[in-house]
py3Dmol code that shows the C-alpha trace and the ligand (Angstrom):
import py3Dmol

protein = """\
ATOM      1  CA  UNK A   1      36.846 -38.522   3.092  1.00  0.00           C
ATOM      2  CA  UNK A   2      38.980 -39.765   0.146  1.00  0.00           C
ATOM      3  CA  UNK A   3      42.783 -39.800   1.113  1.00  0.00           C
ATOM      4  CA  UNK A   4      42.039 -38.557   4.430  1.00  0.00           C
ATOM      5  CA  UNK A   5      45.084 -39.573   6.315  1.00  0.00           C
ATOM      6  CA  UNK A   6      43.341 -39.150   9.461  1.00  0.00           C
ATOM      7  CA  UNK A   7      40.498 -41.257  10.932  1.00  0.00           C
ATOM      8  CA  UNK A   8      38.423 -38.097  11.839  1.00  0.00           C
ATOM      9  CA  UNK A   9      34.772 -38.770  11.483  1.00  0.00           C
ATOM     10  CA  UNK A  10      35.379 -43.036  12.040  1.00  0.00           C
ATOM     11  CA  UNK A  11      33.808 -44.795  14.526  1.00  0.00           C
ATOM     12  CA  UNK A  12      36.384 -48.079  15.020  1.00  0.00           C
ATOM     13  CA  UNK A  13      35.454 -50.667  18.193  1.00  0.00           C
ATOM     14  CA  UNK A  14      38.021 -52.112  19.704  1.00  0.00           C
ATOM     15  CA  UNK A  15      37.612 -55.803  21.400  1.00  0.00           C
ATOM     16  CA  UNK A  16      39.932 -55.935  24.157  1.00  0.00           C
ATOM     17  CA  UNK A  17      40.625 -52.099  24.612  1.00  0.00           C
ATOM     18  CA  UNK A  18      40.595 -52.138  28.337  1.00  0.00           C
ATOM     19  CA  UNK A  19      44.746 -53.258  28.881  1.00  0.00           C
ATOM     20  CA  UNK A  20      47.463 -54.328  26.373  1.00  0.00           C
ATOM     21  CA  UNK A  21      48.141 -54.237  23.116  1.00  0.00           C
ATOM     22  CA  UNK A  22      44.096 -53.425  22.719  1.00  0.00           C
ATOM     23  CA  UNK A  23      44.228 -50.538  24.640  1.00  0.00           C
ATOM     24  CA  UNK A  24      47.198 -48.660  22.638  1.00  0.00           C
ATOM     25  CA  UNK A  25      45.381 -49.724  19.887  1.00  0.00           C
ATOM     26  CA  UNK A  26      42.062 -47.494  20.960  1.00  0.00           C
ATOM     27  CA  UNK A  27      44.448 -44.711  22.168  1.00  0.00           C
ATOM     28  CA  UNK A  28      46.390 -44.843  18.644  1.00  0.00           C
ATOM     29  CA  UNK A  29      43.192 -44.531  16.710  1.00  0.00           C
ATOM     30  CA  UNK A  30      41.741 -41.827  18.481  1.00  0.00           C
ATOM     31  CA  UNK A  31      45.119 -40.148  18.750  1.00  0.00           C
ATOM     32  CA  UNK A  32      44.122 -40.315  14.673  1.00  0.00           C
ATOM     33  CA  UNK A  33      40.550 -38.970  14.860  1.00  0.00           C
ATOM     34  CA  UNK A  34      38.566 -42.206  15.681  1.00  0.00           C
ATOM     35  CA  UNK A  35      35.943 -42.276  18.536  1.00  0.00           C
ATOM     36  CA  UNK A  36      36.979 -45.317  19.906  1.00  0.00           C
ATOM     37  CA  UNK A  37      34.486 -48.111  21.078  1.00  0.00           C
ATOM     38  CA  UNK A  38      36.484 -49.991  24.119  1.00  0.00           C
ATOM     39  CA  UNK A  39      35.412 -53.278  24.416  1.00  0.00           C
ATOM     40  CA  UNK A  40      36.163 -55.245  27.412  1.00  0.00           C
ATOM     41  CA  UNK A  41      34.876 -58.766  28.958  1.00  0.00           C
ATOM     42  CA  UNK A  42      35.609 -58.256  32.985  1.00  0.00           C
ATOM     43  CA  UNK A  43      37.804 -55.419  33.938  1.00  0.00           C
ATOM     44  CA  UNK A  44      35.757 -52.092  33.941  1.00  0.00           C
ATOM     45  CA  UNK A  45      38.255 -50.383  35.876  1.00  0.00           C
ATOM     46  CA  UNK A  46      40.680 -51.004  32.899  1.00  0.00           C
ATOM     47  CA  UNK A  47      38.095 -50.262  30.375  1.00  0.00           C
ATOM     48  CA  UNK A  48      37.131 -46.792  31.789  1.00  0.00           C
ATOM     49  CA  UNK A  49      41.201 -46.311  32.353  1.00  0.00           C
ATOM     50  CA  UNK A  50      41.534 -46.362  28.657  1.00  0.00           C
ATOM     51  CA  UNK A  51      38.495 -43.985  28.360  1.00  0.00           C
ATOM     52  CA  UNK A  52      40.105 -41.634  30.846  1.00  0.00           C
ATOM     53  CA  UNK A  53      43.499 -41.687  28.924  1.00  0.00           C
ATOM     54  CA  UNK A  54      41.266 -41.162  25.134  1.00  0.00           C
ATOM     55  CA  UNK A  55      39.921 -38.142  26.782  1.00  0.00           C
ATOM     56  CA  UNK A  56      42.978 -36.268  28.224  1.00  0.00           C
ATOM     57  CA  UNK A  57      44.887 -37.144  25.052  1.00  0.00           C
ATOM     58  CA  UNK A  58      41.822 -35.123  22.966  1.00  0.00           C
ATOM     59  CA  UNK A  59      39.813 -38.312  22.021  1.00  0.00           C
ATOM     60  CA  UNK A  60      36.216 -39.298  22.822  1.00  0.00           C
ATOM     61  CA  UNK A  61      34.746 -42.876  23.071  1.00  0.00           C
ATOM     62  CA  UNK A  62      32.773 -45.187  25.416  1.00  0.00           C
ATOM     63  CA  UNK A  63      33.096 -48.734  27.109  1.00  0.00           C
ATOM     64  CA  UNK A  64      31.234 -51.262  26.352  1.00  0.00           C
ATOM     65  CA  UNK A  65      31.470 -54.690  28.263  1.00  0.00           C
ATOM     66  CA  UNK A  66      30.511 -57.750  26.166  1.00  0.00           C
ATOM     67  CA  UNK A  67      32.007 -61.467  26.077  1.00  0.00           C
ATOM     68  CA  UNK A  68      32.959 -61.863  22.331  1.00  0.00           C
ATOM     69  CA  UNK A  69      32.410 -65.499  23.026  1.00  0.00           C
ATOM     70  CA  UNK A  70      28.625 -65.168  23.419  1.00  0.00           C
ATOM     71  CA  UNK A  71      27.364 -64.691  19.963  1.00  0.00           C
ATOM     72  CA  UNK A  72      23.823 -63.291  21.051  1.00  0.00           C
ATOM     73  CA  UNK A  73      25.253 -60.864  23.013  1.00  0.00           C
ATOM     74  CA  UNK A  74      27.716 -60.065  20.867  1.00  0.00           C
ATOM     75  CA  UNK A  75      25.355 -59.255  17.659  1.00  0.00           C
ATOM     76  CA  UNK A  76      22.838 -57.655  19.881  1.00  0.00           C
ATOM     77  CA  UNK A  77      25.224 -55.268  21.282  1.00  0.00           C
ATOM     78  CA  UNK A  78      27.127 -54.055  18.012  1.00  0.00           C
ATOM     79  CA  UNK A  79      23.421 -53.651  16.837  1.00  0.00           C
ATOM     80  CA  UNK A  80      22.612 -51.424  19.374  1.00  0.00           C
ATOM     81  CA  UNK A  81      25.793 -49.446  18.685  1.00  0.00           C
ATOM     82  CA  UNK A  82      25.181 -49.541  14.655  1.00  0.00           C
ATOM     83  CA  UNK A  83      22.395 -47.935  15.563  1.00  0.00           C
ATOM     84  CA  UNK A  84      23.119 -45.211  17.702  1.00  0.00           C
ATOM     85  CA  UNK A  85      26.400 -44.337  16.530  1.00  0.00           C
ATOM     86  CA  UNK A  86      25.208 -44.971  12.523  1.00  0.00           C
ATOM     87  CA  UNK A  87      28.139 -47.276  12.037  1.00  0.00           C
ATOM     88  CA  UNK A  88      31.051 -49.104  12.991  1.00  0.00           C
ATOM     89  CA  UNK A  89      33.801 -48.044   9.795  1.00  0.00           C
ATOM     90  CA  UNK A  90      36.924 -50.079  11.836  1.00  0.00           C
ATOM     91  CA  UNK A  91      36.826 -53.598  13.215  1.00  0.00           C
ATOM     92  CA  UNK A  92      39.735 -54.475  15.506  1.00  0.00           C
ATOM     93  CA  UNK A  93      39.046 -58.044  17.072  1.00  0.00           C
ATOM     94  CA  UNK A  94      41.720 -58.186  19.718  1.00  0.00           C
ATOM     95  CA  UNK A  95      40.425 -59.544  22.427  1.00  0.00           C
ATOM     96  CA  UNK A  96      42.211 -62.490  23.349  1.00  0.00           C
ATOM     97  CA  UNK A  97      42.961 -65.167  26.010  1.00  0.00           C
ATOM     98  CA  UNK A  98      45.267 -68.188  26.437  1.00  0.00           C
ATOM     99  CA  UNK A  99      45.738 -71.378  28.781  1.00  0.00           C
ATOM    100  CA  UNK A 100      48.840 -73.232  27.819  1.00  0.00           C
ATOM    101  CA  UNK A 101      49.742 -76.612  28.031  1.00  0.00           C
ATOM    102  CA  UNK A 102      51.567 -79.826  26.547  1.00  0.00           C
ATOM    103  CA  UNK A 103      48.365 -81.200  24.462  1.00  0.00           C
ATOM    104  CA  UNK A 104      48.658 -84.855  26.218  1.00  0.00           C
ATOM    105  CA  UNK A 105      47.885 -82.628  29.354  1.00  0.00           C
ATOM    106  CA  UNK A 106      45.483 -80.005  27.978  1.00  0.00           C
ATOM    107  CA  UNK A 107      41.753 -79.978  29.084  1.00  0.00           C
ATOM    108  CA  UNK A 108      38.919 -80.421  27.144  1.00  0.00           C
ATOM    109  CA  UNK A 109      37.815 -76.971  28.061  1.00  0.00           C
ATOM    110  CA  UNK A 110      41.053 -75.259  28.211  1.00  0.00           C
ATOM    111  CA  UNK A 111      41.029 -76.107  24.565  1.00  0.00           C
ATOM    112  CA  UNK A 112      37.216 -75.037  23.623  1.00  0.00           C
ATOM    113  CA  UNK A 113      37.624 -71.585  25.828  1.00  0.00           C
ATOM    114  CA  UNK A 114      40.865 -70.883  23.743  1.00  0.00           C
ATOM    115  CA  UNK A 115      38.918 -71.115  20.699  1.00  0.00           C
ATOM    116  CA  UNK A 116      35.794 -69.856  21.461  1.00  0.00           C
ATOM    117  CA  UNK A 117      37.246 -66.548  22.671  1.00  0.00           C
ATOM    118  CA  UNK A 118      39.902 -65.819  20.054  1.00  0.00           C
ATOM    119  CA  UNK A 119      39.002 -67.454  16.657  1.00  0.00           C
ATOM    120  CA  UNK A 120      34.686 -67.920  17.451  1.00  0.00           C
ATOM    121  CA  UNK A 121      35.084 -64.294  18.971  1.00  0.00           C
ATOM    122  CA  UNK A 122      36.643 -62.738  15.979  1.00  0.00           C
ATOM    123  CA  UNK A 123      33.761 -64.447  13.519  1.00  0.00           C
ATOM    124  CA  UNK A 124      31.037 -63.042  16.056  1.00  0.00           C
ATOM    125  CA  UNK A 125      32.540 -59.732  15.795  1.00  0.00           C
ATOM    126  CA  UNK A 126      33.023 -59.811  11.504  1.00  0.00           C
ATOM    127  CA  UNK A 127      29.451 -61.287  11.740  1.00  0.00           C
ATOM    128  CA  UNK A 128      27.900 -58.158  13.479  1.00  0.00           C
ATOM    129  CA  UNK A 129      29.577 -55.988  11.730  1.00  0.00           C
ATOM    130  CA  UNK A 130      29.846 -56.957   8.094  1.00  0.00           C
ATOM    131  CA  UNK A 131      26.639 -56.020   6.595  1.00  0.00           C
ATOM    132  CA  UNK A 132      26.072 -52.349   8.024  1.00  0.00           C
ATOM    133  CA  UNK A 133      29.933 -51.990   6.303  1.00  0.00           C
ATOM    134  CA  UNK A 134      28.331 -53.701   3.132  1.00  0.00           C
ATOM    135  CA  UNK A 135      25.648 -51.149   2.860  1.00  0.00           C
ATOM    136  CA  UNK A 136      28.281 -48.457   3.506  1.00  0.00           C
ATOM    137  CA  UNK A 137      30.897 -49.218   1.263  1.00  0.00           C
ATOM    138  CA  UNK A 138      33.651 -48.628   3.217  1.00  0.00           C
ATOM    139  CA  UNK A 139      34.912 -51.091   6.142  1.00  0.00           C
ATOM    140  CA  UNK A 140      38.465 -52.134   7.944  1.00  0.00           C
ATOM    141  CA  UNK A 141      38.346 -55.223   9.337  1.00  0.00           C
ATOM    142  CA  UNK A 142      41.488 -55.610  11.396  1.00  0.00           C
ATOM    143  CA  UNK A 143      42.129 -59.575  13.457  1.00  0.00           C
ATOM    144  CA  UNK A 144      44.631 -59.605  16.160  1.00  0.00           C
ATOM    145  CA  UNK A 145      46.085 -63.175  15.420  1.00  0.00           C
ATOM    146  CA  UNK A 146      49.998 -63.874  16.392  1.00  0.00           C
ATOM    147  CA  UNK A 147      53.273 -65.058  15.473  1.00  0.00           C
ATOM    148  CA  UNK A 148      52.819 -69.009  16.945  1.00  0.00           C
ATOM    149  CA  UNK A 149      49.860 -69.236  13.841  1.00  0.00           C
ATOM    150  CA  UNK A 150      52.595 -69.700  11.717  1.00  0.00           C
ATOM    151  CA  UNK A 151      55.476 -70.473  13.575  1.00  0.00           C
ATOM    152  CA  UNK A 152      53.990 -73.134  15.969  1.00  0.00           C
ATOM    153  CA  UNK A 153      54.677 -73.390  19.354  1.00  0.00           C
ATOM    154  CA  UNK A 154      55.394 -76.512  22.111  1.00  0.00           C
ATOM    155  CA  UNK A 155      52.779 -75.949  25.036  1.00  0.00           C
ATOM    156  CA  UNK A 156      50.129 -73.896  22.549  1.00  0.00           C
ATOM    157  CA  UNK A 157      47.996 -75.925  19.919  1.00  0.00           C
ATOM    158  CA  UNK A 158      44.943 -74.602  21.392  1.00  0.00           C
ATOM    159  CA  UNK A 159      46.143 -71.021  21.179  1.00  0.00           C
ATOM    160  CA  UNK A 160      48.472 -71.269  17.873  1.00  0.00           C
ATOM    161  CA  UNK A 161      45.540 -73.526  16.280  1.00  0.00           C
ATOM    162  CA  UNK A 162      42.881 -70.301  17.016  1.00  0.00           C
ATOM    163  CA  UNK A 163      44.847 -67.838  15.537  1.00  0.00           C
ATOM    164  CA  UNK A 164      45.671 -69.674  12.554  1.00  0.00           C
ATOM    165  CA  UNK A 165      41.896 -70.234  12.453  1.00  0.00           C
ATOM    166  CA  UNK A 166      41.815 -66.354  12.271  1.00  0.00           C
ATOM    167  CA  UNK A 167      44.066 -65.984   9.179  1.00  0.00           C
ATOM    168  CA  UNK A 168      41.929 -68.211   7.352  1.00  0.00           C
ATOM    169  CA  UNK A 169      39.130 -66.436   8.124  1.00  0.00           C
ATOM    170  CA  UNK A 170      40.882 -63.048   7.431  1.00  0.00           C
ATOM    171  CA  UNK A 171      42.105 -64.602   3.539  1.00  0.00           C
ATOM    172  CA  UNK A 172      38.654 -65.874   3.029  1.00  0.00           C
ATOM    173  CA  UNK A 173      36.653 -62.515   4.418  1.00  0.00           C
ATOM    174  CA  UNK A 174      38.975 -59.895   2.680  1.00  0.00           C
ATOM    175  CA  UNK A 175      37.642 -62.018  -0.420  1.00  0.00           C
ATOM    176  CA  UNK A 176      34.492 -61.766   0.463  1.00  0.00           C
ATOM    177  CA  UNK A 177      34.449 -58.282   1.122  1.00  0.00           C
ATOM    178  CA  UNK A 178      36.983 -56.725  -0.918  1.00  0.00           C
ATOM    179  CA  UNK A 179      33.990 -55.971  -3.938  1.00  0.00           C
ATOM    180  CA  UNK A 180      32.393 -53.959  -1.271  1.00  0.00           C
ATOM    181  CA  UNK A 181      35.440 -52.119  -0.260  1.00  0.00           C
ATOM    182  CA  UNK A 182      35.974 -53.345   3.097  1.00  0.00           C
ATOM    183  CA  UNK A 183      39.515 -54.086   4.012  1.00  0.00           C
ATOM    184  CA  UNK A 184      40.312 -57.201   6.139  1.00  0.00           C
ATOM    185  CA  UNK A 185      44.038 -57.468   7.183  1.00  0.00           C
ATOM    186  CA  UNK A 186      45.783 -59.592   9.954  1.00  0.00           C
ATOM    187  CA  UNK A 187      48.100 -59.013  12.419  1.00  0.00           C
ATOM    188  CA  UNK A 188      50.429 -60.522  13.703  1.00  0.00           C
ATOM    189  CA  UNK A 189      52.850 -59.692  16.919  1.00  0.00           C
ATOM    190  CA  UNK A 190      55.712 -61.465  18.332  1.00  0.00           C
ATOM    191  CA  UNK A 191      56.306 -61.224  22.221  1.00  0.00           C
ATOM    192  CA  UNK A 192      54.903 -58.205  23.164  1.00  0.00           C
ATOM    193  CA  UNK A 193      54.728 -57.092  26.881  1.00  0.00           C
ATOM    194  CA  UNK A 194      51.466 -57.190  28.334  1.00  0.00           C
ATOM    195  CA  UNK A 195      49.901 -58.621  31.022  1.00  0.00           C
ATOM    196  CA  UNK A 196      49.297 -61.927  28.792  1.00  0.00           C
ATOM    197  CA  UNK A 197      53.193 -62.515  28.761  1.00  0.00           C
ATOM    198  CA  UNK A 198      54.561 -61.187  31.849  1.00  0.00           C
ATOM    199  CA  UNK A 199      54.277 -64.173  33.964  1.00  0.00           C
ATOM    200  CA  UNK A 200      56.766 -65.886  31.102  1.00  0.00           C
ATOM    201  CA  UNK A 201      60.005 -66.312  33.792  1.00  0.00           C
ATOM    202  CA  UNK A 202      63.000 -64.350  33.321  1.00  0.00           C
ATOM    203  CA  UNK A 203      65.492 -66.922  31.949  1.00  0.00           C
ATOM    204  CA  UNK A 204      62.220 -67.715  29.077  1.00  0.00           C
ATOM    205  CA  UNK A 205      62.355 -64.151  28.333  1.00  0.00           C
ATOM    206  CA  UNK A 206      66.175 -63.840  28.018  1.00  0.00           C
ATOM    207  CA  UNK A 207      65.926 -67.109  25.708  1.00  0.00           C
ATOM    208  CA  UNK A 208      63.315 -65.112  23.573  1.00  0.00           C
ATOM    209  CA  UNK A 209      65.632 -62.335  23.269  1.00  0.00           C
ATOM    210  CA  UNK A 210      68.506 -64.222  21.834  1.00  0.00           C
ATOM    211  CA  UNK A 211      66.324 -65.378  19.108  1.00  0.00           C
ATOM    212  CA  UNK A 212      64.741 -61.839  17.839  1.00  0.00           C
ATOM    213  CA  UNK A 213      67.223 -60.035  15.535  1.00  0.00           C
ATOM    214  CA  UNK A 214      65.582 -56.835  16.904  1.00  0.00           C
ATOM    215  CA  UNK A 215      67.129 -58.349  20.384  1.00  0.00           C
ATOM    216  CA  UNK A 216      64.237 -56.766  22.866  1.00  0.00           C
ATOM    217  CA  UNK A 217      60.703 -57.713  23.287  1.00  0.00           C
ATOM    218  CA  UNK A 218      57.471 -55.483  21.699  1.00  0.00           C
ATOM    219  CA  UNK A 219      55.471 -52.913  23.664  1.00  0.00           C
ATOM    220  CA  UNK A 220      51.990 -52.740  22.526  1.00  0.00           C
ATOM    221  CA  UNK A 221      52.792 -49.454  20.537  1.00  0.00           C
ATOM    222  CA  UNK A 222      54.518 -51.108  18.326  1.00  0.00           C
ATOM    223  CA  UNK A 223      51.618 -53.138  17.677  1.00  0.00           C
ATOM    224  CA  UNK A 224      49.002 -50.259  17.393  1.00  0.00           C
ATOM    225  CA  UNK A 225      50.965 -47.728  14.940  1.00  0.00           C
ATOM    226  CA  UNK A 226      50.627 -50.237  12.065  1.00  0.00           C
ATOM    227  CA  UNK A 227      46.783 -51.203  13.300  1.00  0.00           C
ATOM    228  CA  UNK A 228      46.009 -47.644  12.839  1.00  0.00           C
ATOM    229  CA  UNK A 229      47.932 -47.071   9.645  1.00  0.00           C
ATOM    230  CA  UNK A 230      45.541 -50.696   8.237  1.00  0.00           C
ATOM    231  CA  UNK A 231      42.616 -48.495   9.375  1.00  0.00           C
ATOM    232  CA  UNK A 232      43.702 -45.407   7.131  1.00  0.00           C
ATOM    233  CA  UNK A 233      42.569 -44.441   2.959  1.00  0.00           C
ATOM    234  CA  UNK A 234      46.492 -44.390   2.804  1.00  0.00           C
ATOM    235  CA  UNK A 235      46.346 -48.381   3.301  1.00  0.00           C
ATOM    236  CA  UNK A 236      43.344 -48.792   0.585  1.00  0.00           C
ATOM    237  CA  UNK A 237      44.582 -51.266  -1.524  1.00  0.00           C
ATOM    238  CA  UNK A 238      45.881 -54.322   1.515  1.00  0.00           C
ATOM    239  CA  UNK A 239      43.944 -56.913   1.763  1.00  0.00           C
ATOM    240  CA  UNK A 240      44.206 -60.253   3.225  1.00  0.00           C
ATOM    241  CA  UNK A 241      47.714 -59.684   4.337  1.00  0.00           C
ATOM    242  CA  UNK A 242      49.231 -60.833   7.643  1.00  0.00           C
ATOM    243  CA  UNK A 243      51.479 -58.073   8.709  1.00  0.00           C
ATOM    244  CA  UNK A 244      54.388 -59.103  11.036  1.00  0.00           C
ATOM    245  CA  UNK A 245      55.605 -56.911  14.072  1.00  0.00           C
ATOM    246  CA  UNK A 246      57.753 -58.916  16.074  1.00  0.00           C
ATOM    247  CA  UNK A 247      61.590 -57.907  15.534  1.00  0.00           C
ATOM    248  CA  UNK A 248      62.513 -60.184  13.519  1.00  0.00           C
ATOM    249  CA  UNK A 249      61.667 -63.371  15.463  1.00  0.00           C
ATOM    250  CA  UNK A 250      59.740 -64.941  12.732  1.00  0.00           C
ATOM    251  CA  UNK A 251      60.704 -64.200   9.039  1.00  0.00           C
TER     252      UNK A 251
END
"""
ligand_1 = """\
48
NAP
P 45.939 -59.006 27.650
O 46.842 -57.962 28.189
O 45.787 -60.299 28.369
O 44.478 -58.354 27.409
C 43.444 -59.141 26.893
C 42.292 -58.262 26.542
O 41.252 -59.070 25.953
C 41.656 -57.599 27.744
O 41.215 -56.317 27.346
C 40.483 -58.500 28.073
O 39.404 -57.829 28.738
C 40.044 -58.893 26.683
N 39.281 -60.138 26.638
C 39.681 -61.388 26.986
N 38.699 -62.271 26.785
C 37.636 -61.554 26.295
C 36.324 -61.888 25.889
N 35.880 -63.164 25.939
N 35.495 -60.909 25.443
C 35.932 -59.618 25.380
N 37.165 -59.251 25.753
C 38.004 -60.200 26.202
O 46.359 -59.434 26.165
P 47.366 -58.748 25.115
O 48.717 -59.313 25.333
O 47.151 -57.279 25.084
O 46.825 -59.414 23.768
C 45.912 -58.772 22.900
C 45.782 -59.622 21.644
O 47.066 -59.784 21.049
C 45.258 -61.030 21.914
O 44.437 -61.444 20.860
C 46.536 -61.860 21.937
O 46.285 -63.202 21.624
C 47.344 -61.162 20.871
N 48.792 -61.378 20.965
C 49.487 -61.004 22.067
C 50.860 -61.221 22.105
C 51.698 -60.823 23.280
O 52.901 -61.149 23.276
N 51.187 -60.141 24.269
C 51.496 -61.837 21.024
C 50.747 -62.199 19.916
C 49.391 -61.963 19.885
P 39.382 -57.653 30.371
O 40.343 -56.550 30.686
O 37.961 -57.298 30.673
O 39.805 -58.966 30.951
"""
view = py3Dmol.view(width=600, height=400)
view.addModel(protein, "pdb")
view.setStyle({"model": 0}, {"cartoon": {"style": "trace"}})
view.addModel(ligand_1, "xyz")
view.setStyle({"model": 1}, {"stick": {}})
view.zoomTo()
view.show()
């Protein structure tokens, strides 16, 4: 499979494939070759609507519900799929939640949920799947973090502080891994539109605009092409990066 530019023959799992930016990610990699493992915590309509839209496009996959929060479930569940599918060769932990609020206002568990989900999630995930890659040789690991890691954001420490927990955890992993030759990127989007920022008011959108060079917001596509391209041989030698897509808005 050496300088395959396709993902034919990979079996990638998705967290978060049922809506979003997770779900163009599962359609992008099977578009590629990938059966595609959709993850999803509540919505199984969602879930099997990304299924549906793997299969008409050519693709094959399944659904799998599991809270990424839950370590035991978690682990036993990517076991069981290790096992019946023989491996997981792509790792995309994009499941992802947020509850916003001015930190002299946040609650206790408004903070703890944040984290659990998004940066505990992602370490569940890497945890489950890390040592079948190990034995294999041959591994992406690919962490949905986001733009406020870096940049900060009023009304977000619980969210920005989780995915900045993720980029550590991506710098330290690809380390880790990269003898074994398992690939552990970051990415990180802007404003993307998706369900997770289209309660954001109008005027809060137009502001947003004015300060991305790019001047519009992100659709989810332009999220999943470079996801799938981190996935490919072609992208062999990245590791530990943080990849930007987000027009501009953060340089
Ligand atoms: P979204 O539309 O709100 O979708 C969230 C996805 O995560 C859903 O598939 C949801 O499953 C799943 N999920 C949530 N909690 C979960 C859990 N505990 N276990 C398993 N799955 C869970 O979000 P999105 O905008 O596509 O965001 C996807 C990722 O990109 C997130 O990590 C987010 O932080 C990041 N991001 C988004 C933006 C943006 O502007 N949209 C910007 C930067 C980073 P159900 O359908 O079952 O609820």
């Amino acid at each position: 499979m050496k300088n395959n530019p396709s993902l034919q023959e990979r079996v990638a799992l998705i967290t978060g494939g049922s809506r979003g930016i997770g779900r163009a990610i599962a359609l992008k990699l099977s578009a590629v070759g990938a059966y595609a493992i959709v993850n999803y915590a509540k919505n199984l309509a969602a879930a099997e609507e990304t299924l549906t839209l793997i299969r008409k496009q050519g693709g094959n996959g399944e659904v799998v519900p599991f809270d990424v929060a839950d370590a035991e479930g978690t682990r036993k569940l990517i076991a069981d799929m290790i096992s019946r599918k023989g491996r997981i060769d792509i790792l995309v932990n994009n499941a992802g939640t947020s509850a916003d609020g001015l930190l002299v206002r946040m609650k206790d568990e408004d903070w703890e949920s944040v984290i659990r989900t998004n940066l505990t999630g992602t370490y569940n995930c890497c945890r489950a799947v890390a040592y079948s890659m190990m034995k294999r040789r041959w591994g992406r690991i690919i962490n949905i973090t986001s733009v406020v890691a870096e940049s900060g954001n009023a009304g977000q420490v619980n969210y920005s502080a989780s995915k900045a927990g993720i980029i550590g955890l991506t710098k330290s992993l690809a380390r880790e891994l990269g003898p074994r030759n398992i690939c552990v990127n970051a990415v990180a989007p802007g404003f993307i539109v998706t369900d997770m920022t289209k309660s954001l008011p109008e005027e809060v959108r137009e502001q947003i605009k004015e300060q991305i060079p790019l001047a519009k917001l992100g659709t989810p596509e332009d999220v999943a092409g470079i996801v799938a391209f981190l996935a490919t041989e072609e992208a062999a030698y990245i590791t530990g990066q943080v990849i930007h897509v987000n027009g501009g808005l953060y340089m």
